[in-house]
Structure formats: structure tokens, C-alpha cells
C-alpha positions in Angstrom: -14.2 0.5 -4.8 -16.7 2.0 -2.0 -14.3 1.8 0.6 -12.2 4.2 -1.5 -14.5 6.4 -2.6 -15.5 6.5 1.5 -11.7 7.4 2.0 -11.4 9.8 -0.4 -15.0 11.5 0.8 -13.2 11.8 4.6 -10.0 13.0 3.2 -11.7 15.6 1.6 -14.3 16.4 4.6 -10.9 16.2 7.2 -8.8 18.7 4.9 -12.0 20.9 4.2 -12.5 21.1 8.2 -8.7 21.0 9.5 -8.5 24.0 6.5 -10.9 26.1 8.7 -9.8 25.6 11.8 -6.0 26.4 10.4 -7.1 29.1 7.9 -4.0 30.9 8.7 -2.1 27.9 8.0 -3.6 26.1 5.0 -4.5 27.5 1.8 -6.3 26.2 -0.7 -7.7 29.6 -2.5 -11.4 29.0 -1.4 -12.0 26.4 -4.5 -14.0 23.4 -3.5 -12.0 21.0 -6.8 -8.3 21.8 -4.4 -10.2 19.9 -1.6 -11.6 17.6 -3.6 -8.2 17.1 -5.5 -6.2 17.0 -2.2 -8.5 14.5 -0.7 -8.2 12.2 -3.5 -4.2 12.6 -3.7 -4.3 11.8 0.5 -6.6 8.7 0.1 -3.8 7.6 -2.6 -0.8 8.0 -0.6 -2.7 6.7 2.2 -3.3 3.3 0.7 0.2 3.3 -1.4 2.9 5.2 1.3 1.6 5.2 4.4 2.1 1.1 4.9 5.2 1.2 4.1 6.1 4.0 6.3 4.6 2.3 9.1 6.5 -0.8 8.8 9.6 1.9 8.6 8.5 3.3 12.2 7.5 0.0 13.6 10.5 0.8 16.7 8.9 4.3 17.1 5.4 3.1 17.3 6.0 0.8 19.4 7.9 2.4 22.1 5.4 5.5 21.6 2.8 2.6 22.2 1.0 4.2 18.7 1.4 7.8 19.0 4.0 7.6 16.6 1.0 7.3 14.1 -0.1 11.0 14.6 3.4 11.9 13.2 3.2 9.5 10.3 -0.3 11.1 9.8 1.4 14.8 9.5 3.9 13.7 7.2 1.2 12.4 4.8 -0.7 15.0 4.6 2.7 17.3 4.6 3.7 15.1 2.2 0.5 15.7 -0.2 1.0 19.3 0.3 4.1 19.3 -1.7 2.5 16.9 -4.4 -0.5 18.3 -5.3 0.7 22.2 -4.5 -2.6 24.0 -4.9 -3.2 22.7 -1.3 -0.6 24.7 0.4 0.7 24.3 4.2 2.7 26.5 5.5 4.4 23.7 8.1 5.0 20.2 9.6 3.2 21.3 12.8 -0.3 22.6 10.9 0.1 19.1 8.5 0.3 17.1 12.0 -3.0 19.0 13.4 -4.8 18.5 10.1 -3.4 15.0 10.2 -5.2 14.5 13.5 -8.7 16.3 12.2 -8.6 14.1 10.0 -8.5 11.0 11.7 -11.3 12.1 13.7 -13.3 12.6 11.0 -12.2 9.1 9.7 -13.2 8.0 13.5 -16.6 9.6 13.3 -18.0 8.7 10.1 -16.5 4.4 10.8 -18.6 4.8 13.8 -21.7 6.2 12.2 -21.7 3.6 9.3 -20.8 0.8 11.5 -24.2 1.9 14.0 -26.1 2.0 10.7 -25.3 -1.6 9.3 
């Protein structure tokens, strides 16, 4: 259960920060709950979709040698945008760069908790 909660807290944080950057192209009406929603949809279709469309792409990733996976990571998040449609983004391309903010984030805060334990 903490390890979800600790994905849904960077899904939220990632889409919160990727939403700044892309302000232009990711709406969410300046109400914290859409975040907070949008993360908690992402951290869902994270643990239930995004397996199984990696086992999907296993050709691509493999001769991408894994950089398939920030393509997989745009169509998630592009793919929560049409789900949960408060969060709103305008295209694939600003879902793939939030996609990518997002897994830094993810990066960032693994790194911090694994220096802390």
C-alpha cells in the first residue's frame, strides 16, 4: 500500500510540474483535486495498462534498446487525459514531454528515498 500511495504522490508531483512547464498545453483549470485526481487515475493505469502494453512493444523496445518506453510513457498519460477529462491535453507530443517529467520525478524521489534507507 506505501508503494502506491508513493506512486500516486509522483504522479501527481510529475503532472503538477510537467503542467507548468506545458501550461499552454495542459489544462487542469488551476484546481489542486484535478492533479490529485489525475495522479491517482496515472498510478492506476500505470500498475494495470502499462505491463501489458509493454509486453505489446517488447519488438520496439528492444530494437529502440528502451527508448520505446518514453512513447509508452506518453500514451499513458495521453491515455489518462481522455479518462479522467478535467486533466486536459491538447496532444500526443505534450502527453510524451509530461510523460518524461514524470519519470524524472519518479527518478528523483527513488533516488532520494533509496540514499535515506
Amino acid at each position: 500500500m506505501y508503494k502506491f500511495l508513493l506512486r500516486w504522490f509522483v504522479c501527481s508531483l510529475g503532472l503538477w510540474i510537467a503542467a507548468s512547464f506545458l501550461s499552454a498545453s495542459i489544462s487542469y483549470n488551476s484546481e489542486a483535486h484535478v492533479i490529485i485526481i489525475g495522479g491517482l487515475v496515472l498510478a492506476v493505469v500505470n500498475v494495470l495498462i502499462k505491463p501489458l502494453l509493454v509486453v505489446l512493444s517488447l519488438p520496439a523496445l528492444l530494437l529502440s534498446l528502451g527508448l520505446f518506453m518514453i512513447i509508452i510513457n506518453g500514451a499513458t498519460v495521453y491515455l489518462v487525459s481522455k479518462l479522467y477529462t478535467p486533466l486536459h491535453i491538447t496532444n500526443f507530443w505534450a502527453a510524451v514531454f509530461a510523460g518524461m517529467v514524470i519519470g524524472l520525478v519518479n527518478y528523483l524521489v527513488t533516488t532520494i528515498l533509496a540514499k535515506e534507507s
